[in-house]
C-alpha positions in Angstrom: 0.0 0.0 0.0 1.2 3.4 -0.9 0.0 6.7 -0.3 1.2 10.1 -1.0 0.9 13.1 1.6 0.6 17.0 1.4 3.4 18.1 4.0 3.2 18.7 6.9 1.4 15.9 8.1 1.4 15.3 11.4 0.4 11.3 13.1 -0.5 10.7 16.9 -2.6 9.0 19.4 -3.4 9.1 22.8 -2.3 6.0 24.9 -2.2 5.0 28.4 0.4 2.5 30.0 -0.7 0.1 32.2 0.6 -2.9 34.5 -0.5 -6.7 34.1 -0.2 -8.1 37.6 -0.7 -11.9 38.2 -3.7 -13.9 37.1 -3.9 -11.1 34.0 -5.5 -8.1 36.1 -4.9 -4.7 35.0 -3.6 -2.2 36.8 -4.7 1.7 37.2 -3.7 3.5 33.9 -1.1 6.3 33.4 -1.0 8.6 30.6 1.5 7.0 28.2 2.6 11.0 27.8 3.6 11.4 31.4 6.0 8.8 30.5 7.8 10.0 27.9 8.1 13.3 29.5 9.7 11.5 31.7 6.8 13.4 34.5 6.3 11.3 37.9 2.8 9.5 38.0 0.5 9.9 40.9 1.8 7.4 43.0 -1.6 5.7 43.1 -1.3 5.5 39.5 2.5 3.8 39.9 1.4 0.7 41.9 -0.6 -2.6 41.3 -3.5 -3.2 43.3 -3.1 -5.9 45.5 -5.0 -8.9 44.6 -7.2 -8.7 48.2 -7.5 -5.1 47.9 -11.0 -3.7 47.0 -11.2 -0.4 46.1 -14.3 1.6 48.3 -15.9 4.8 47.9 -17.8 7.0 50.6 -20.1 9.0 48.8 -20.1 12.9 49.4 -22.0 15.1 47.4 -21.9 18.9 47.3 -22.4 21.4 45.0 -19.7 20.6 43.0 -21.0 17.0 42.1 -24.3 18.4 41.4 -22.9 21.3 38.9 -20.7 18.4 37.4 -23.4 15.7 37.4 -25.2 18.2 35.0 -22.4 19.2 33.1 -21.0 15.7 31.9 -24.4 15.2 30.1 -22.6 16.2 27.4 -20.5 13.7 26.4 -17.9 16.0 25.0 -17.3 17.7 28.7 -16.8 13.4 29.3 -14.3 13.2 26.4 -13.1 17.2 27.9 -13.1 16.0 31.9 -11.1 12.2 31.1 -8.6 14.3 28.7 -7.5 17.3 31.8 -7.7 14.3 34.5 -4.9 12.3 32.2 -3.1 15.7 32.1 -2.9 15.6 35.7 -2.0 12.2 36.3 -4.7 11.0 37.2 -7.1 7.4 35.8 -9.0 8.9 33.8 -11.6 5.9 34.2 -13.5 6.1 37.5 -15.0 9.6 36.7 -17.7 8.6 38.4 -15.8 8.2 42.1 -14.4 11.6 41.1 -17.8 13.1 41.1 -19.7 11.3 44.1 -16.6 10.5 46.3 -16.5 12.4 49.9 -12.7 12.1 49.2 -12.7 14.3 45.7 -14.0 17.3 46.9 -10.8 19.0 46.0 -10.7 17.6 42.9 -14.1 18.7 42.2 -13.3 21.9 43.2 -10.4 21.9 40.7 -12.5 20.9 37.8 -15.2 22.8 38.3 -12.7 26.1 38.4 -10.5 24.5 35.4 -13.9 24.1 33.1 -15.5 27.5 34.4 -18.2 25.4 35.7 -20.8 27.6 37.1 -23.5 25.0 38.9 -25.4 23.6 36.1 -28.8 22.6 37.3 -28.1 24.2 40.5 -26.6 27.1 39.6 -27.0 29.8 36.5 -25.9 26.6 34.0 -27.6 25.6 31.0 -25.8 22.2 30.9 
């Protein structure tokens, strides 16, 4: 096969590193960029879950999770939200213990200022 480009052309991907630990189970991801940058991981991102371990939640809401409940609707702000959280090092994948976890109202905090999130259903919002 052969093809012929208009320069520049430019060719990448997104990709996301992560460990197999025994009996095949994956590990949390870390963006593949991070890597390559040679940038530290979370360290939650950097180790494999014990076998045993289970991970737990305590839900918390506040007005954060109700303002980002709203705006994730959309499944661009989804695409948007998993995109900034691999920026920061963090698994992009349990979005949904970011937004109801007692334990993420930082990080809520964070991304609601980041994304100029201003309360959705509970606030001034159209989302």
């Amino acid at each position: 096969m052969s093809e012929t480009f208009e320069r520049p052309i430019v060719i990448g991907y997104i990709a996301y590193d992560r460990p197999i630990g025994a009996g095949g189970r994956l590990g949390a991801s870390t963006s593949t960029l991070l890597r390559v940058e040679r940038r530290p991981a979370a360290p939650a991102m950097t180790a494999l879950p014990d076998s045993s371990e289970v991970m737990r939640t305590k839900f918390g809401i506040d007005d954060n999770t109700l303002a980002l409940r709203a705006w994730i609707k959309n499944p661009a702000h989804v695409q948007d939200l998993k995109d900034w959280l691999a920026i920061q090092g963090l698994n992009p994948g349990p979005i949904a213990s970011y937004v109801e976890g007692g334990e993420h109202a930082e990080l809520r905090r964070k991304i609601v200022n980041a994304f100029e999130i201003n309360g959705g259903i509970c606030g001034t919002g159209n989302y």
